[in-house]
TIVEX-724365 format. One record per residue (C-alpha): residue number from 1; residue in one letter; y, z, x. Coordinates in Angstrom, 2 decimals. Layout:
% TIVEX-724365
ATOM   n res       Y       Z       X
ATOM NUM   a       Y       Z       X
...
END
This chain:
% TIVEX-724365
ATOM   n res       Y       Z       X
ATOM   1   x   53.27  -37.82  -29.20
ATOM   2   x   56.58  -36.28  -28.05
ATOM   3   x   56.56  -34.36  -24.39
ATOM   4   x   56.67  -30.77  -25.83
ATOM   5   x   53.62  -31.67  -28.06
ATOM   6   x   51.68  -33.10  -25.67
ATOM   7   x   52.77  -30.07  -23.31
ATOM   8   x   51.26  -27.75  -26.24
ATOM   9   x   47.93  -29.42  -26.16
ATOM  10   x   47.90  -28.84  -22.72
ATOM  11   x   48.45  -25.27  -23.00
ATOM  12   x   45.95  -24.74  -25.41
ATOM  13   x   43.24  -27.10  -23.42
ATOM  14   x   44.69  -24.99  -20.35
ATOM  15   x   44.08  -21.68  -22.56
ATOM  16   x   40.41  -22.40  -23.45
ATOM  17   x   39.24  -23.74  -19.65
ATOM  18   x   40.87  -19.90  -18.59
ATOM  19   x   39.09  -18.44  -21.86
ATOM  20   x   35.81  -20.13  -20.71
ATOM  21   x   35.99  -19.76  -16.71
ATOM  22   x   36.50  -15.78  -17.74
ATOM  23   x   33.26  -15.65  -19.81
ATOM  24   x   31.24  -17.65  -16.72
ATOM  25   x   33.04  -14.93  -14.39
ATOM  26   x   31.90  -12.27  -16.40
ATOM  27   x   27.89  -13.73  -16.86
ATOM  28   x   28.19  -14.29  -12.81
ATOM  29   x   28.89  -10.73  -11.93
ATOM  30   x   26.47   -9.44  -14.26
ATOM  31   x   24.04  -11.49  -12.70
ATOM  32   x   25.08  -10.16   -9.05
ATOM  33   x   24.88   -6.96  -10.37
ATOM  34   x   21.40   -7.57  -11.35
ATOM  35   x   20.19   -8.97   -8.40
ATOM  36   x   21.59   -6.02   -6.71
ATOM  37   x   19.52   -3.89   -8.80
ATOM  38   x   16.23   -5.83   -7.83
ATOM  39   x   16.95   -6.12   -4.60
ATOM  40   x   17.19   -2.27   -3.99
ATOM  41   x   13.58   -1.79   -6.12
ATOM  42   x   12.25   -4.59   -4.20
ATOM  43   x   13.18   -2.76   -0.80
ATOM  44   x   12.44    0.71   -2.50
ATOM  45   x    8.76   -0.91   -3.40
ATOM  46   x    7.94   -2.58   -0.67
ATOM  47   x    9.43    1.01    1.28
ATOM  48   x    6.42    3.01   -1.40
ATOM  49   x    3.75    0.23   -0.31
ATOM  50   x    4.01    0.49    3.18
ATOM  51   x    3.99    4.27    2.85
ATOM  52   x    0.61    4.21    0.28
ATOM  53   x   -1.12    2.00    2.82
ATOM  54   x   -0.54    4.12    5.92
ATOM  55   x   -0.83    7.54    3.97
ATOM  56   x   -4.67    5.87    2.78
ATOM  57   x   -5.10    4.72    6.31
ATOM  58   x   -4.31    8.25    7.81
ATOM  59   x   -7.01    9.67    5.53
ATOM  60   x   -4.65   11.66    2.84
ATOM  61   x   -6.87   12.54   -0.33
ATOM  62   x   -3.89   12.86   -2.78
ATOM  63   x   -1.46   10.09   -2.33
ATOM  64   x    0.74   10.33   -4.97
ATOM  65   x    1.64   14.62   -4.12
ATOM  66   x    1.89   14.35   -0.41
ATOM  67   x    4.41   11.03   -0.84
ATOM  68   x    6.40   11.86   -3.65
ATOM  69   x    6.16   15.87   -3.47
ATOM  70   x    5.70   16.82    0.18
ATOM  71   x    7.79   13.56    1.60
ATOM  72   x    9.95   13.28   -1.01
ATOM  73   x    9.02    9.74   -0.89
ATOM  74   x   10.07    9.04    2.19
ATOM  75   x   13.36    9.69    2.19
ATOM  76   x   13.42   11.73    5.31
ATOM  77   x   11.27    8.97    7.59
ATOM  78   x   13.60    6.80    9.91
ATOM  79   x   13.26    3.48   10.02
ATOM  80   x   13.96    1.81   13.20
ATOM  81   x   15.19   -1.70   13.97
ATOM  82   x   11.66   -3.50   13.97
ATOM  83   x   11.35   -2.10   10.40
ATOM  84   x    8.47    0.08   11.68
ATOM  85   x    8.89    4.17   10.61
ATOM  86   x    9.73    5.90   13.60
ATOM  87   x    8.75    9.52   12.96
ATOM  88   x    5.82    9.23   10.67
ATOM  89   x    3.18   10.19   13.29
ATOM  90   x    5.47   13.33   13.49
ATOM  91   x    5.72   13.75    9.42
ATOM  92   x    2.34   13.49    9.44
ATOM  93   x    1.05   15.66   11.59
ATOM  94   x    3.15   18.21   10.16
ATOM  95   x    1.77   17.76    6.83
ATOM  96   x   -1.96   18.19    8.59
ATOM  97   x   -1.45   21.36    9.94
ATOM  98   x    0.40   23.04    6.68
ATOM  99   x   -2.08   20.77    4.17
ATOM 100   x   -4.85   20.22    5.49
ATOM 101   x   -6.97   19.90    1.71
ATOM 102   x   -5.23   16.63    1.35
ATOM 103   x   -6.56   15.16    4.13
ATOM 104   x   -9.91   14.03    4.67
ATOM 105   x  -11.76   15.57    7.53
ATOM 106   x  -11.95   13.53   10.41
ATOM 107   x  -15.08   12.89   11.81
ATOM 108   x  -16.30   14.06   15.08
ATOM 109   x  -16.81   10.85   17.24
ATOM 110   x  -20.50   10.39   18.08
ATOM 111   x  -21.42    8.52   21.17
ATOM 112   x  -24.70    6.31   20.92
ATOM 113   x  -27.42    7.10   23.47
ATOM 114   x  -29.01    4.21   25.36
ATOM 115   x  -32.38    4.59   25.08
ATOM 116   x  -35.00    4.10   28.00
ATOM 117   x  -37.84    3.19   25.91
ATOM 118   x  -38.53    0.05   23.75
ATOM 119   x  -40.41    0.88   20.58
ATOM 120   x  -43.33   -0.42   19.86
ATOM 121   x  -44.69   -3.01   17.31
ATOM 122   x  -46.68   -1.59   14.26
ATOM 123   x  -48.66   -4.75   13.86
ATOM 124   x  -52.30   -3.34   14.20
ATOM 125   x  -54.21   -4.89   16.98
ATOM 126   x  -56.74   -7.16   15.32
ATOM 127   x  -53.88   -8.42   13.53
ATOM 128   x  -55.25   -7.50    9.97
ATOM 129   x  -52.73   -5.99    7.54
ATOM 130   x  -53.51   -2.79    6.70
ATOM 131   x  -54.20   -2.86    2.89
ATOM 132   x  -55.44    1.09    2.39
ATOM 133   x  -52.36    3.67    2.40
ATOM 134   x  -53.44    6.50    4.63
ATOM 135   x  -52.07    9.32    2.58
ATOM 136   x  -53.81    8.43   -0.18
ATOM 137   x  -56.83    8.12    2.18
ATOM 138   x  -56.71   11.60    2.92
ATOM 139   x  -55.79   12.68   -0.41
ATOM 140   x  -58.83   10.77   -2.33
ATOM 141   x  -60.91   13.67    0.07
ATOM 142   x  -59.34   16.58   -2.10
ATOM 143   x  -59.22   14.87   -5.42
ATOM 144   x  -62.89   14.26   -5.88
END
């Protein structure tokens, strides 16, 4: 093989490594570009998650309207460094006092009594069972 020949199959070798290392370039940045694209709906579900969980937890009937209608799904919260949503309480309470129907009502907070008295057993004191039910004790007196 004379030098110019063999300087022509190098070309050509030369030619289809370029032609080949363009295709790979092109599949890699379509694949970055894809991962791109699931990364952002990974963030933007994870985002929607967090938001269903603490919407449910604040007592909100209707879910889907008050995030994606009234919230515009969230676009206006703030996220702060810890990843936490740093005016919700405010959003919230804001959406309370103009829509209160989606929210459940919150219950008034009960405090238990203690009690001064024990109760007493209702183990008769022979400690027989008591076979005969006493309404229909009384009732037999009418039905004859």
């Amino acid at each position: 093989m004379s030098a110019s020949q063999n300087l022509k199959h190098l070309l050509k070798r030369f030619k289809k490594t370029l032609e080949s290392n363009q295709s790979e370039l092109e599949k890699l940045e379509e694949l970055q570009s894809q991962v791109e694209t699931l990364t952002s709906e990974n963030s933007s579900i994870k985002r929607t998650t967090k938001l269903e969980k603490m919407l449910t937890k604040a007592g909100v009937n209707d879910i889907d309207y008050i995030l994606n209608y009234k919230m515009r799904g969230g676009e206006d919260l703030e996220v702060g460094e810890d990843g936490e949503f740093t005016n919700f309480d405010d959003t919230l309470n804001e959406l309370k006092e103009s829509y209160p129907k989606y929210f459940k009502p919150e219950e008034p907070v009960v405090e238990e009594k203690q009690n001064d008295w024990t109760p007493l057993g209702n183990a008769p004191k022979d400690g027989k069972e008591i076979t005969i039910d006493p309404f229909e004790e009384k009732m037999a007196k009418y039905t004859k």
